[in-house]
DRENLO-989279 format. One line per 5 residues: number of its first residue (from 1); their letters; for each residue y, z, x of N, C-alpha, C. Coordinates in Angstrom, 2 decimals. Layout:
! DRENLO-989279
NUM = a = Y Z X Y Z X Y Z X | ...
//
This chain:
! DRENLO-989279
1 = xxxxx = -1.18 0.00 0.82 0.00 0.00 0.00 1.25 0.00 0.87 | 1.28 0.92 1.95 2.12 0.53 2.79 2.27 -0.67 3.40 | 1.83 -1.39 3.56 1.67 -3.14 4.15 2.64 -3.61 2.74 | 2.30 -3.43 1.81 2.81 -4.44 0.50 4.48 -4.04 0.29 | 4.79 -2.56 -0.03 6.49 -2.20 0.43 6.80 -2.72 2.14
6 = xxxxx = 6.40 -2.46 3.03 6.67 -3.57 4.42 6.94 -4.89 4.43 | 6.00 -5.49 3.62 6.35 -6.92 3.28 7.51 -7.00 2.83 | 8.09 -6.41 2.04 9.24 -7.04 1.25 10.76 -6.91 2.49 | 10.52 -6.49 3.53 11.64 -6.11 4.70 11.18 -7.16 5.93 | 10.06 -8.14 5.54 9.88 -8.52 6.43 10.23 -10.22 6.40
11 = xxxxx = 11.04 -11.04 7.40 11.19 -12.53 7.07 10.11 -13.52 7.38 | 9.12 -13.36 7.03 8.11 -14.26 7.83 7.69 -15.19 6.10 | 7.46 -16.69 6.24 7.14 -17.37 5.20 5.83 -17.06 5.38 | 4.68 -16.59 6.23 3.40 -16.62 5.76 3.26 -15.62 4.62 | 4.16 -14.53 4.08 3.75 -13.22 3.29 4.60 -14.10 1.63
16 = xxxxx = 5.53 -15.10 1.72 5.31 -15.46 0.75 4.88 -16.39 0.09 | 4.71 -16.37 -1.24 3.77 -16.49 -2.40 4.56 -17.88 -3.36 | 4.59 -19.02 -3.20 5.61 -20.08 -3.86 4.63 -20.56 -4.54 | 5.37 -20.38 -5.74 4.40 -20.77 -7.08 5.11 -22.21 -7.42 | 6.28 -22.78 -7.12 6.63 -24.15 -7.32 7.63 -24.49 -6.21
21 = xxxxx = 8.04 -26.01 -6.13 8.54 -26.09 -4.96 10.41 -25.63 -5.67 | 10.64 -25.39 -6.41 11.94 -24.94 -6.68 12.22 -23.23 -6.73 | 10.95 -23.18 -6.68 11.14 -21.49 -7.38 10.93 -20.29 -6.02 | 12.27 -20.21 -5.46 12.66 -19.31 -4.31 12.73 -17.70 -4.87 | 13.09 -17.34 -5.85 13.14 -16.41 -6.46 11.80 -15.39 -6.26
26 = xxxxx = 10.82 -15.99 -7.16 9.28 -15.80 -7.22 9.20 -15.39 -5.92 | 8.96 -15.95 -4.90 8.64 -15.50 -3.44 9.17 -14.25 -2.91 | 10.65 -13.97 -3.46 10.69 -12.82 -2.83 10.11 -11.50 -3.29 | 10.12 -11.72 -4.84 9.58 -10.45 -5.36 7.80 -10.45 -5.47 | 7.74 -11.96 -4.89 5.96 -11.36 -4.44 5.50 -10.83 -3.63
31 = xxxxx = 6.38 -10.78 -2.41 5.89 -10.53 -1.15 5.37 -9.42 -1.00 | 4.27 -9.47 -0.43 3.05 -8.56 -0.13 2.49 -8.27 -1.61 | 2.01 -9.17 -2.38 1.29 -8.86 -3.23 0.07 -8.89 -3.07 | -0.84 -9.65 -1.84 -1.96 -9.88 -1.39 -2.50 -8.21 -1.26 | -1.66 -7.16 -0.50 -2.08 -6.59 0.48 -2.09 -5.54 -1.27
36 = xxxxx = -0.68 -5.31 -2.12 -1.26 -4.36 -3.60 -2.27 -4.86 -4.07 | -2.82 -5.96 -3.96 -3.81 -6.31 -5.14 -5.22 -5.84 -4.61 | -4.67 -5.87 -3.15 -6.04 -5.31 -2.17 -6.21 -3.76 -2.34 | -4.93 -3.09 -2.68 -5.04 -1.58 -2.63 -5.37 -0.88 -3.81 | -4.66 -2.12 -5.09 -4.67 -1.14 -6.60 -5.83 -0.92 -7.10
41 = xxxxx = -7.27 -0.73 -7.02 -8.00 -0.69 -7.25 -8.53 0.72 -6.17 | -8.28 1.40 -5.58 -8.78 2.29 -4.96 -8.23 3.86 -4.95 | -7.86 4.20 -6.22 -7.54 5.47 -6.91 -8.82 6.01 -7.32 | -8.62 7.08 -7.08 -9.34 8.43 -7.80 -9.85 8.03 -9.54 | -10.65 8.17 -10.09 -10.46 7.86 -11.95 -9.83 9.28 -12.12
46 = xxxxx = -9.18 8.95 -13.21 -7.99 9.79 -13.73 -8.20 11.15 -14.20 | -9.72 11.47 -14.82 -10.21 12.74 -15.18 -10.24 13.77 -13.91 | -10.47 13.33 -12.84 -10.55 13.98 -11.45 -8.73 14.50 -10.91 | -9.32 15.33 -10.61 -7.94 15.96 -10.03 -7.17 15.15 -8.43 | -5.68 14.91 -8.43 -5.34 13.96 -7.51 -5.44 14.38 -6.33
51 = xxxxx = -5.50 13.72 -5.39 -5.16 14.06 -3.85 -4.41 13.87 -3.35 | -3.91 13.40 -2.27 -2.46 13.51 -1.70 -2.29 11.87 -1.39 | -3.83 11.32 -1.02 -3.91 9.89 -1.03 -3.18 8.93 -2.44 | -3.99 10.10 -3.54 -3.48 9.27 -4.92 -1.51 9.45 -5.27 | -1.45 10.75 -4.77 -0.02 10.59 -5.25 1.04 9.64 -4.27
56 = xxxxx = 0.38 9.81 -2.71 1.39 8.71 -1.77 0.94 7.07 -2.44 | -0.16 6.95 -2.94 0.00 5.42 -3.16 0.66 5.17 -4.61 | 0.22 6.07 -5.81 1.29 5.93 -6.72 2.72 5.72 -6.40 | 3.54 6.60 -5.54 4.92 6.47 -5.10 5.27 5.39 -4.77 | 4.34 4.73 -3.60 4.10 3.45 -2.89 4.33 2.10 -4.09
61 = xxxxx = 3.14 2.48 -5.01 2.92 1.12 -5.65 3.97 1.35 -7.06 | 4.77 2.44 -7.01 5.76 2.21 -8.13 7.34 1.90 -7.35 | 7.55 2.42 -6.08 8.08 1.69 -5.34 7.95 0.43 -5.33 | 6.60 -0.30 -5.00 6.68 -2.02 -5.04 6.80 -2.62 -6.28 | 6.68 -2.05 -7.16 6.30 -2.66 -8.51 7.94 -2.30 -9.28
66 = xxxxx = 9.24 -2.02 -8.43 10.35 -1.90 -9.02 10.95 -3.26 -8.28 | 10.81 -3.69 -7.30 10.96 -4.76 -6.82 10.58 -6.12 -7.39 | 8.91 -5.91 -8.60 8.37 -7.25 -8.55 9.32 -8.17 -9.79 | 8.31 -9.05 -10.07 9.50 -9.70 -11.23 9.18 -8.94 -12.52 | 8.28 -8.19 -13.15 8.36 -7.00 -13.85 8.08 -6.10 -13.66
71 = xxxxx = 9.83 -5.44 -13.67 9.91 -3.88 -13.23 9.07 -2.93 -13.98 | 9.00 -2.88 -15.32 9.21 -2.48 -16.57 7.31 -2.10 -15.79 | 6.77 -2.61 -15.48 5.47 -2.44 -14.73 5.24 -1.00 -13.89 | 6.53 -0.72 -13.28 6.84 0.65 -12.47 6.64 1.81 -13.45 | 7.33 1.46 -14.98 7.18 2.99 -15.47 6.65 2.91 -16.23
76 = xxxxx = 5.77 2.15 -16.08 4.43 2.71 -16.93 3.63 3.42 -15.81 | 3.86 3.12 -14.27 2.77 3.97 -13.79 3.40 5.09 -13.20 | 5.23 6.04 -13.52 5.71 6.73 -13.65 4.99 7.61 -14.74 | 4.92 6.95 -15.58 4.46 7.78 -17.10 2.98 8.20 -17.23 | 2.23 7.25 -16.41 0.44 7.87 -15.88 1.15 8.96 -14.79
81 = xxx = 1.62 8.60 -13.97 1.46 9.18 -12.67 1.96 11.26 -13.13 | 2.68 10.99 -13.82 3.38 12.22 -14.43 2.15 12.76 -15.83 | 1.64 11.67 -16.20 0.73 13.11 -17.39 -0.29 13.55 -16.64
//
């Protein structure tokens, strides 16, 4: 998760993601989506009590997910991350 907030500070065209040849936008708020899509799947299930792993990558991935092209994505996992 840290790799995916890194990406977005970083200028290199291999980390972005161009979904058309006009659409510059898209790219920036994808960057490092390879490396979340690699991480969001490796939480604790939710009945289990958190660890320190689960709450730094929540922070992490609601951090990246205020950046992407839907924010509105961040607080919903504000609103898990908090019940």
């Amino acid at each position: 998760m840290v790799c995916a907030v890194a990406a977005r500070f970083v200028d290199d065209e291999r980390l972005d993601i161009q979904y058309s040849a006009t659409d510059a936008t898209a790219s920036k708020q994808s960057k490092g989506f390879e490396y979340f899509r690699a991480s969001s799947g490796s939480a604790s299930p939710a009945l289990m009590s958190a660890t320190l792993y689960d709450i730094q990558s929540s922070v992490l991935a609601i951090f990246w997910l205020l950046g992407a092209a839907t924010p509105i994505s961040a607080w919903a996992c504000v609103g898990f991350a908090s019940g």
